[in-house]
C-alpha positions as CSV (number, residue, x, y, z in Angstrom):
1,X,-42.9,-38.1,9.2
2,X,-46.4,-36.5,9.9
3,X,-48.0,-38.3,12.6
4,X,-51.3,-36.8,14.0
5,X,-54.4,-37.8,16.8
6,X,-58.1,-38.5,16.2
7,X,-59.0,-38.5,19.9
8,X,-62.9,-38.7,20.7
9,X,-65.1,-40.7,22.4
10,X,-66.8,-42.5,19.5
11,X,-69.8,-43.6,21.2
12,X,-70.7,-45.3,19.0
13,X,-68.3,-44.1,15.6
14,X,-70.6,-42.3,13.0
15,X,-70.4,-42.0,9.6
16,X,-68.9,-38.7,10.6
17,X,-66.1,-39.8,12.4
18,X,-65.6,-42.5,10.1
19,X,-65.5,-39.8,6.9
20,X,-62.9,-37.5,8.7
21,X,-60.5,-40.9,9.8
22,X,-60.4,-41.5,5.9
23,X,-59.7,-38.2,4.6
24,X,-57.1,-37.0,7.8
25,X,-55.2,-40.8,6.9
26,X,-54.9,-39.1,3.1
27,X,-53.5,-36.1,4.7
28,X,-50.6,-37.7,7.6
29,X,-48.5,-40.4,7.4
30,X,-49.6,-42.1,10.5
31,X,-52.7,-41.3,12.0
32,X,-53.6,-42.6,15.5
33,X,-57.4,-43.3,16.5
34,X,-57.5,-42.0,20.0
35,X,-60.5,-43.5,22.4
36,X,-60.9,-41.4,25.4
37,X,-61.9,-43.3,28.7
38,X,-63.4,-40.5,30.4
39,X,-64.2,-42.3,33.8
40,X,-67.0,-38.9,34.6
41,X,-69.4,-40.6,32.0
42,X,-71.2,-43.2,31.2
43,X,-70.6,-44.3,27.7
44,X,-73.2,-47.0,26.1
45,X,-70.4,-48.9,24.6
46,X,-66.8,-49.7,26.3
47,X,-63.8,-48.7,25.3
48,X,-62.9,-51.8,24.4
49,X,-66.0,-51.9,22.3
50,X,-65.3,-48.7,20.7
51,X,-61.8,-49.5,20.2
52,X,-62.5,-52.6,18.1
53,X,-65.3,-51.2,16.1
54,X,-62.7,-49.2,15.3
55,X,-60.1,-51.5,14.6
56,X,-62.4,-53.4,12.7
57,X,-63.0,-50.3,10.0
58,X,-59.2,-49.3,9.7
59,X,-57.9,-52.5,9.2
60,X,-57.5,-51.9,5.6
61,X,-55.9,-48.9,6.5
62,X,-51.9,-49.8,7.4
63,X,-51.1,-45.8,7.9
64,X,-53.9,-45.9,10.9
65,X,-53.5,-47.1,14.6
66,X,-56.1,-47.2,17.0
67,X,-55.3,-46.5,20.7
68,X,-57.3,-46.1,23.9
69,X,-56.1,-43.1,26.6
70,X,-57.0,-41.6,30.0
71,X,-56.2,-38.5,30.6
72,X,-54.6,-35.3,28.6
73,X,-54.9,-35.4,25.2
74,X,-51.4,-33.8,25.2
75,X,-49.7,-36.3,27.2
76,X,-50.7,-38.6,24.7
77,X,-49.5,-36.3,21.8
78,X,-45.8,-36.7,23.7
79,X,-46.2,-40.6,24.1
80,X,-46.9,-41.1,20.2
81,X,-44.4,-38.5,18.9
82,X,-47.6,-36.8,17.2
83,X,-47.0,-33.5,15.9
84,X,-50.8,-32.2,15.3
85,X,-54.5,-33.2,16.9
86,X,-57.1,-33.8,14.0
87,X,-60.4,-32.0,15.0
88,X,-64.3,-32.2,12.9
89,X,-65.7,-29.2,12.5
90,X,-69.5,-29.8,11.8
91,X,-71.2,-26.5,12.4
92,X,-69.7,-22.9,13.9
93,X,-70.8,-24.1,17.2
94,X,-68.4,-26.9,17.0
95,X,-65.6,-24.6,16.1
96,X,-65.6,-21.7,19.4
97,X,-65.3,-25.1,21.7
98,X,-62.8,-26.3,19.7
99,X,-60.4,-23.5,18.9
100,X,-60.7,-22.6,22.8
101,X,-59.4,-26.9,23.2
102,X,-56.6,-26.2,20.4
103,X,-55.4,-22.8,22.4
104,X,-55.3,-24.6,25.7
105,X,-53.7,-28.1,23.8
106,X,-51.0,-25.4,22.6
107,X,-50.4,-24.0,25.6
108,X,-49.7,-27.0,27.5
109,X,-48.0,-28.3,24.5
110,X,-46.6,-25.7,22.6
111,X,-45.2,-28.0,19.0
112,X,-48.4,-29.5,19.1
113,X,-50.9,-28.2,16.2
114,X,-53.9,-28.5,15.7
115,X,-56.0,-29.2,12.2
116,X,-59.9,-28.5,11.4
117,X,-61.8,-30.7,9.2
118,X,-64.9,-30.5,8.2
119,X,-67.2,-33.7,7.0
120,X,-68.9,-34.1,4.2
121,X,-72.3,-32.2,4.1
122,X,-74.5,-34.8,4.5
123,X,-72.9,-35.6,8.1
124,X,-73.1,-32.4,9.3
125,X,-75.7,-33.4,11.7
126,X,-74.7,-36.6,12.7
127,X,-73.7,-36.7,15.9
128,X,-73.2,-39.8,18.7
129,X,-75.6,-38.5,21.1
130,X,-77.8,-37.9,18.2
131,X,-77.7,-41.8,17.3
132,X,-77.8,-43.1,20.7
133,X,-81.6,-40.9,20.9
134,X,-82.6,-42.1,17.7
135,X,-81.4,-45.7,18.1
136,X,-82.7,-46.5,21.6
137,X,-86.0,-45.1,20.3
138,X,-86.2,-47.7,17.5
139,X,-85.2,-45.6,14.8
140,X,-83.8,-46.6,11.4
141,X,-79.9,-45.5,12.0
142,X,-78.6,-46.7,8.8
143,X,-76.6,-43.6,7.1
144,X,-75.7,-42.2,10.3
145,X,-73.1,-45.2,11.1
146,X,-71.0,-47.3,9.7
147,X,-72.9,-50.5,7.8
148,X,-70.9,-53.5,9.2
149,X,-71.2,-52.0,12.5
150,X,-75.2,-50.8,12.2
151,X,-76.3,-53.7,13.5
152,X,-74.3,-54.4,16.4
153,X,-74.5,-50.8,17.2
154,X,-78.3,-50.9,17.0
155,X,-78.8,-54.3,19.4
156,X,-76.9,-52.3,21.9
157,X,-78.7,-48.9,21.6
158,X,-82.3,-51.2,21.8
159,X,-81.0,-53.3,24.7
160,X,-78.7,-50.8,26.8
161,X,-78.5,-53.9,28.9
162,X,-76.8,-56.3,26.5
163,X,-72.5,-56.7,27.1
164,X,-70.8,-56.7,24.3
């Protein structure tokens, strides 16, 4: 059984993310959602937050498990029995941090692979940070995530304020 990780931070999920969860579930037999807690930022929407909205989109989706995790991505890898790490791709500049994560992720964990997937073409350029600017600026952010979640998403990114 292939299982493999999505880890990010998802704040907030994109249409990117959200293409590259459904094809990397067509390509595994279990794929696990990872939501990284990274305590050195300050994310607009909490990992529980994140972590639902996620839930919310896979639920169709038996194959897919969403998880939140501190720590090494590696550790992680151990904990679920997950063979391979599922990485986007969007643009060359994407890759050189990536492939030096997937060397480091092998060296530390040396059965642990790591695939490249690249998004459709009209997500390229979509990424979180991206939204979060054009959101809390008022702009239109449908496309660029989810619909059932574009609303919700776009309260928060208006009102930075608001708890969830």
């Amino acid at each position: 059984m292939l299982k493999a990780i999505y880890p990010g931070s998802f704040d907030p999920v994109t249409m990117g993310h959200w293409d590259l969860i459904q094809r990397a579930e067509k390509l595994v037999d279990h794929l696990v959602v990872a939501v990284l807690h990274n305590p050195s930022k300050q994310p607009t929407f909490s990992v529980a937050e994140r972590a639902g909205f996620l839930r919310e989109l896979t639920s169709a989706y038996p194959k897919v498990e969403v998880v939140t995790f501190n720590g090494l991505l590696v550790d992680l890898a151990r904990q679920t029995n997950a063979q391979c790490i599922i990485r986007g791709v969007r643009a060359f500049s994407d890759f050189e941090y990536e492939f030096q994560m997937a060397l480091m992720n092998r060296k530390l964990h040396t059965e642990l692979e790591t695939l490249f997937l690249m998004p459709k073409e009209e997500y390229s350029i979509i990424s979180s940070r991206l939204v979060r600017e054009v959101g809390s600026m008022g702009g239109d952010i449908s496309g660029f995530v989810p619909d059932p979640l574009k609303d919700r998403i776009t309260r928060r990114l208006l009102n930075p304020s608001e708890i969830g």
